[in-house]
N, CA, C and O of each residue as an XYZ file, in Angstrom:
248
protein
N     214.870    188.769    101.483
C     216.318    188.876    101.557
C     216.707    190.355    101.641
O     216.374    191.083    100.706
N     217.377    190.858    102.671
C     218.099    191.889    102.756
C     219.110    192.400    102.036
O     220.182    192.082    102.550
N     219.220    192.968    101.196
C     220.867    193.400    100.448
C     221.857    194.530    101.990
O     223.055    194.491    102.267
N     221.261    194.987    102.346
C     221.825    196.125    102.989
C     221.563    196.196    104.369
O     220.366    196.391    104.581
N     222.248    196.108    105.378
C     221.764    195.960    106.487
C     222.077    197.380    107.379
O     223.144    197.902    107.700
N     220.681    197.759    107.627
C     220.911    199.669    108.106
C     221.240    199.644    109.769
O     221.002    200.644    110.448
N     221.993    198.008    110.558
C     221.906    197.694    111.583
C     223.384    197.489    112.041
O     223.757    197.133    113.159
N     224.181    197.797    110.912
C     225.891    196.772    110.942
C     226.404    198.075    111.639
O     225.642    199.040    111.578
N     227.270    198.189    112.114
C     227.960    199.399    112.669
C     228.797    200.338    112.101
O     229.276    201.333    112.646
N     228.970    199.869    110.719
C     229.369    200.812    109.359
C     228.315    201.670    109.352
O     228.559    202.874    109.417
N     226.992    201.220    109.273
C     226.144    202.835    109.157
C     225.465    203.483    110.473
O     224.338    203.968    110.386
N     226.155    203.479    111.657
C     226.167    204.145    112.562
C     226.064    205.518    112.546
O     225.137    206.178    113.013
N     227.104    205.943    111.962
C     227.182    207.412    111.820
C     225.961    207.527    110.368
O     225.818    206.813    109.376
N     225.140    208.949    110.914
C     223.949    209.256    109.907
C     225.155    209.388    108.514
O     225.249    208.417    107.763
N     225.991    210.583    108.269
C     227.039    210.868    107.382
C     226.714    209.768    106.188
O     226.221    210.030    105.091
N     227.138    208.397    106.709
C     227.207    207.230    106.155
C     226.234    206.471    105.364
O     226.321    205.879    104.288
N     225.459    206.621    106.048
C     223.647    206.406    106.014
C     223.431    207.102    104.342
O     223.117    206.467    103.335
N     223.642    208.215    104.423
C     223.444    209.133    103.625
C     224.397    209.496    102.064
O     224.033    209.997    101.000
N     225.717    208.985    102.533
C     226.557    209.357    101.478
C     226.494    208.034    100.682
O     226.449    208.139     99.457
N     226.483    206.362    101.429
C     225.695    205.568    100.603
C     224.905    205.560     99.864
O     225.417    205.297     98.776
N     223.632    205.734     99.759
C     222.412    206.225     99.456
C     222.435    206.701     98.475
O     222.011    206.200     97.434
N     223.393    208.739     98.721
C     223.057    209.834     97.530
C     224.334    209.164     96.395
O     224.132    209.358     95.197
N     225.420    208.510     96.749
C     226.605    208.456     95.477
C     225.674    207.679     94.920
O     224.575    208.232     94.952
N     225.664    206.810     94.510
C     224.902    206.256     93.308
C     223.828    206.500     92.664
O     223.611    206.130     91.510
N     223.041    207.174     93.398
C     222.207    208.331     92.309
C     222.384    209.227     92.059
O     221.486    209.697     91.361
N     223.751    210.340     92.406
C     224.198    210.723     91.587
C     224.595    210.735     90.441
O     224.371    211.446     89.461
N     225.372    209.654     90.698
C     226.262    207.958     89.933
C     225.228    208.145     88.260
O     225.602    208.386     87.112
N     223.915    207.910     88.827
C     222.754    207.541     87.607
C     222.896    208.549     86.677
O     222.955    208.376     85.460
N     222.971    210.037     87.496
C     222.642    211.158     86.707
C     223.767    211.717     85.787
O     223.416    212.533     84.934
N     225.156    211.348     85.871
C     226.461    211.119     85.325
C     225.713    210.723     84.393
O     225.113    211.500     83.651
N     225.636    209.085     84.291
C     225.127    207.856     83.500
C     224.337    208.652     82.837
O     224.910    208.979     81.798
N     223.107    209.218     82.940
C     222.076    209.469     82.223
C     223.083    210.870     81.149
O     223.256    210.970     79.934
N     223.470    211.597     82.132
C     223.636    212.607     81.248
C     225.029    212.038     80.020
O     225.105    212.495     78.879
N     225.647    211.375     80.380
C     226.727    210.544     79.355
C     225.840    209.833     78.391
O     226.475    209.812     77.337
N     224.707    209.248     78.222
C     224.354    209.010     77.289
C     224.024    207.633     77.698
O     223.309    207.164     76.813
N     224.262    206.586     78.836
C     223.965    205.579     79.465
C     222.789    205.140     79.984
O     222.626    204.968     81.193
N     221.906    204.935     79.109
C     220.474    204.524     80.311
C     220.796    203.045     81.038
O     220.387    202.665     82.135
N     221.441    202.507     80.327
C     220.920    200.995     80.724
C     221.953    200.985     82.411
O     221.599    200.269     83.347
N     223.128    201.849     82.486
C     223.619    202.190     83.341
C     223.220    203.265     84.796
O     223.381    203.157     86.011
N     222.524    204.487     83.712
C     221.418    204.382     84.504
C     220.690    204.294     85.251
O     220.752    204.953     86.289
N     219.837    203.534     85.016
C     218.746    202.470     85.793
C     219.456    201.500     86.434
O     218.602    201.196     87.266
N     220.373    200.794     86.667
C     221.311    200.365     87.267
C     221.555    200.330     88.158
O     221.521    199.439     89.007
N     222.070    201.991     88.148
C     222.444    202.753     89.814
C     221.603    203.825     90.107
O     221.821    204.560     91.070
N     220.350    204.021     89.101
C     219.428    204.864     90.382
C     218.555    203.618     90.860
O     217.969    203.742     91.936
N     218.423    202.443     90.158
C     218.103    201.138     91.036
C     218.486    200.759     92.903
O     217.907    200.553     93.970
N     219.697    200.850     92.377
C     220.443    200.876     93.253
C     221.029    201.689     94.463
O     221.463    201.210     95.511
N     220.972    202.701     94.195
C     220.554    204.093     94.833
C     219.165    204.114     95.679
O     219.111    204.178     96.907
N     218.294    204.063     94.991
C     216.743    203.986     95.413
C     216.806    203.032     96.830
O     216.402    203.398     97.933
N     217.353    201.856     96.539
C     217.157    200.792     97.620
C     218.006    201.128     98.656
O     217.865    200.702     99.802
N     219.032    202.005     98.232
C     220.090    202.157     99.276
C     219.196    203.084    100.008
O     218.850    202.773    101.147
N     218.671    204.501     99.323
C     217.842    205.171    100.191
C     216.781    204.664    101.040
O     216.627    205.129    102.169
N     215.935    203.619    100.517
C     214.913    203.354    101.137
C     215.266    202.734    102.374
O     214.629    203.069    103.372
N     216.277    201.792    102.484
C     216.996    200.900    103.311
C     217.749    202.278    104.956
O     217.370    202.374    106.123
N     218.509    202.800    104.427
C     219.502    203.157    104.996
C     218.596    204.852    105.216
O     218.771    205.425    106.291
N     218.074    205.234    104.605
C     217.834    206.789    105.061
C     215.609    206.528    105.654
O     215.174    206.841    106.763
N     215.046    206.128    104.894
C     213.593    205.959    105.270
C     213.557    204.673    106.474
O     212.817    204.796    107.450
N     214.305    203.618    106.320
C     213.374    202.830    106.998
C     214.330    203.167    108.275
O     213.836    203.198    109.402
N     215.954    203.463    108.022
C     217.118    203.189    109.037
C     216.579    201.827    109.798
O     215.665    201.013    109.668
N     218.257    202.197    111.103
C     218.344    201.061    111.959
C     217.063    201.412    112.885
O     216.426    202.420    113.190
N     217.042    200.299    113.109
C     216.182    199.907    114.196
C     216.668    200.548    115.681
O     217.839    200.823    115.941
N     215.638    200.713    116.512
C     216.010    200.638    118.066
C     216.092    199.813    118.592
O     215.039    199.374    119.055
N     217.437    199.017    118.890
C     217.410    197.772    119.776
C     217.877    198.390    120.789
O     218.061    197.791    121.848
């Protein structure tokens, strides 16, 4: 199952690709430094997949 699709035409522009991705692991490091782990892990969870999805694997060449 896909959560994120690096193919929709919302992440066309790289910009996008990218500012997805880095806000929520930023997001984590807020969290972490506030005193939040369980929040956290959460959104560098979440972050992580966004990167892997949207910046490592990107869209495809169709």
């Amino acid at each position: 199952m896909q959560l994120i699709d690096p193919d929709h035409p919302f992440f066309r522009p790289v910009w996008r690709r990218w500012a997805t991705a880095l806000f929520p692991l930023v997001w984590a490091g807020i969290e972490l430094y506030g005193g939040n782990p369980g929040w956290a892990a959460a959104f560098g969870a979440a972050g992580a997949y966004a990167f892997w999805q949207l910046v490592i694997v990107g869209p495809s060449d169709k």
